[in-house]
N, C-alpha and C positions, 0 to 999 in steps of 0.2 A: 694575738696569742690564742691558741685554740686551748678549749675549755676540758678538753681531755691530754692527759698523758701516761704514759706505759713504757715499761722497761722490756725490754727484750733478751731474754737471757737463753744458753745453751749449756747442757753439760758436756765437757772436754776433756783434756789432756790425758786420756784412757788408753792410751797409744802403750804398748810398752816393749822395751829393748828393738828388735825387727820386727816387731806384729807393729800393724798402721791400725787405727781407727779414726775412723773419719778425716773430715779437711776441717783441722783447727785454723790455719792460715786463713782461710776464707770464711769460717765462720764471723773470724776474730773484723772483718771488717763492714760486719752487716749487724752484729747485735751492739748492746749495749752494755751486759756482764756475764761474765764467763764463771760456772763453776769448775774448779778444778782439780780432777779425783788427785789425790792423797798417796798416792803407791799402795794403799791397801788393798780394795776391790778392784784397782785399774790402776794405769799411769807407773812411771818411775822415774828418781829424782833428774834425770837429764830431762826426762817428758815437762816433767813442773818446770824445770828453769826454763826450758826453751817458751812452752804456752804462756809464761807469765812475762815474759820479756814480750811476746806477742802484744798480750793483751797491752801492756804497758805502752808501745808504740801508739798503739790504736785508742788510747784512753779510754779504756774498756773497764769497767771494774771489776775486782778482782773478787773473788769467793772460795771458800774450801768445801768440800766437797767428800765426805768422809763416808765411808762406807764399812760393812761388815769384810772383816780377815779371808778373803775367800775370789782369790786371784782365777781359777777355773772355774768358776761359777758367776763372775763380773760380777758378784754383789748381790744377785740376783735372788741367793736362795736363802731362805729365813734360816735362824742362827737364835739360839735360847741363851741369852747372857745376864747372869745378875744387873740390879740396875747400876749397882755403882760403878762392874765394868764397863759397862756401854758409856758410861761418864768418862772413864778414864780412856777407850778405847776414841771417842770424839777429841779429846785435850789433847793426846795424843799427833793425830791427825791436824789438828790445827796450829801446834806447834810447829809441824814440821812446815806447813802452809804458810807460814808469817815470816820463817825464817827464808822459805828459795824467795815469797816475794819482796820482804826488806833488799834480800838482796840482787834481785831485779831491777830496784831502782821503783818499786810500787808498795802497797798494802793491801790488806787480806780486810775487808770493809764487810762484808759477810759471807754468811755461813746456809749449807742447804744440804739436809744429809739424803744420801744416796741408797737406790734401790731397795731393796728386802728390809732394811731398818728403817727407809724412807717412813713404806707401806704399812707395816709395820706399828711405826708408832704414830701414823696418820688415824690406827683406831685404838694406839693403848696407850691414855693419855697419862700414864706413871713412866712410861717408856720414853716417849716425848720430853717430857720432864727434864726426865734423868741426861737426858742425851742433851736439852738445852741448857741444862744448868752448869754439868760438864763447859760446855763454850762460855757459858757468861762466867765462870770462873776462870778463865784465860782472859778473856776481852769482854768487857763488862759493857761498854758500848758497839759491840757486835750486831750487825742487820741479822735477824735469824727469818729467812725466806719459810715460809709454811704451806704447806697443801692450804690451801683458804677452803674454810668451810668444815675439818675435820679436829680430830684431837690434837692434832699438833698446833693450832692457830689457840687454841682455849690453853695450851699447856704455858707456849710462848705469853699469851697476855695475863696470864695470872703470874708468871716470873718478872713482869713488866719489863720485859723487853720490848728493846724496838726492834720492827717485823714488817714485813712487805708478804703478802698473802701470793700465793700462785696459780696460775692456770695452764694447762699445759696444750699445744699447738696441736701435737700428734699421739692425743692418747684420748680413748673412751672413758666415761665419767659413768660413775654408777649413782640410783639416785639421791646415795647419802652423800654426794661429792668426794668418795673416793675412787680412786683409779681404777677402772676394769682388768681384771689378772690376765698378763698376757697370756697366760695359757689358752683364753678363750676366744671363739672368731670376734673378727674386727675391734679388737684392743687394743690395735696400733693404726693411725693413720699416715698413709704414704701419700695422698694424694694432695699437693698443693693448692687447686683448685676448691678441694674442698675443705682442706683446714681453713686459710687464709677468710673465706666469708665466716665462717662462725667464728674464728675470733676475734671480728670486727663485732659481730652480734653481741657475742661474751661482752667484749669491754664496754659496746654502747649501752645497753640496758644493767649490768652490772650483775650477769649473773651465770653459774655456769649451766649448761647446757647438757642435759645427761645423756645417754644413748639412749632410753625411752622416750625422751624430748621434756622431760619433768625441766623447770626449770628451777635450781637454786638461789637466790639471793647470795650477794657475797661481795665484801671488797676485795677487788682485783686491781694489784699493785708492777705484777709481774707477767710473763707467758712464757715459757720452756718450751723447747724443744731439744731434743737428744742426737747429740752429736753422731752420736755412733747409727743413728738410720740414716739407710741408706740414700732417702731424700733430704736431709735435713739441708742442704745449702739452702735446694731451689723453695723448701718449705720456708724456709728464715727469706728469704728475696720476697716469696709473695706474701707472706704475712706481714713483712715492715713496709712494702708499696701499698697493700689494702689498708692497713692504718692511718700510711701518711697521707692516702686519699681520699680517706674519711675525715680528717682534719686533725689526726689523733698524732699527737709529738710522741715521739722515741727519746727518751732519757734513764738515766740510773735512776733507780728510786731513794727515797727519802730516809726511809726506815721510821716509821713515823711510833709513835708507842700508841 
């Protein structure tokens, strides 16, 4: 048994009515867990049954993926909401998440919120809070997935949740371990060659990797990449082959507290 293991996760089912986003099909047969937006910032309720029947074939596990009300803007754009809406705006979302995947024939095992509220409360840890406390008042044994390293991962382990920390495949790290704003050059990695080594680096030494080269300490449970780039397959192919040839097992995570 190899002494390392890592989950492989994508966010999905953003698809909605005739608009396509990405290849969930094929995502759905190279990771390990699938988040899957909500009908709020992305997705709608035929997108969720179909993606979760997906994942469900493929013993993929299952995630919601809750995002800010803001369908032309994909989530994207930050949004001022008292804390206990953002409470109720996640419960929401994850309600409707438990109910297409009960009836998929799978379960909603955890939780990973999306975009602008992601970012958001990765540095505003009453924001974070608010929005994990919302889900553990639905599902009190809920995986809550966390930026590792930011306000969201401190918000999560003081609610004593269990959490599985994140790393992401195709995004720039700034040196506090939050996300570089994609507004800025190279925010976004497209190129498989070059994700795929550094996130063998990230999981082997256990730490992430910033775009200055700063390196952070951090437990790393997870790896994301985003369905809707337009490399994400061939990125999801060479990041789960450089893993598995590093020695490093592909599994869902634990959710450990």
């Amino acid at each position: 048994m190899s002494a390392l293991r890592i989950d492989l996760n994508a966010d999905m089912g953003e698809s909605f009515g005739p608009w396509q986003m990405g290849n969930d099909k094929a995502l759905l047969e190279v990771i390990s867990s699938a988040n899957i937006a909500c009908g709020v910032h992305a997705g709608d309720w035929d997108v969720m049954a179909e993606t979760m029947r997906i994942a469900v074939a493929n013993n993929v596990g299952i995630g919601a993926h809750p995002g800010f009300p803001d369908l032309q803007g994909f989530g994207r754009r930050n949004m001022v909401l008292p804390y206990e809406s953002a409470a109720n705006l996640v419960r929401w979302q994850l309600g409707a998440a438990q109910g297409m995947a009960r009836a998929s024939g799978g379960a909603v095992r955890h939780l990973k919120l999306h975009g602008a509220i992601a970012n958001m409360a990765s540095r505003d840890e009453l924001l974070a809070r608010a929005c994990y406390a919302g889900a553990l008042s639905v599902d009190s044994e809920i995986i809550l997935v966390v930026l590792a390293g930011t306000a969201q991962e401190k918000a999560a382990r003081d609610l004593g949740a269990r959490l599985a920390c994140e790393i992401f495949a195709d995004r720039a790290y700034n040196d506090d371990a939050t996300l570089v704003d994609r507004s800025q050059p190279h925010a976004l990695i497209h190129d498989a060659d070059v994700a795929a080594p550094r996130i063998v680096e990230m999981v082997r030494t256990g730490a992430i990797i910033a775009a200055s080269g700063k390196r952070v300490p951090t437990r790393i449970d997870t790896i994301c990449l985003h369905g809707d780039n337009p490399g994400a397959l061939s990125i999801a192919r060479a990041v789960k082959d450089a893993l598995q040839a590093a020695d490093i097992t592909i599994r869902p995570f634990d959710g450990d507290r």
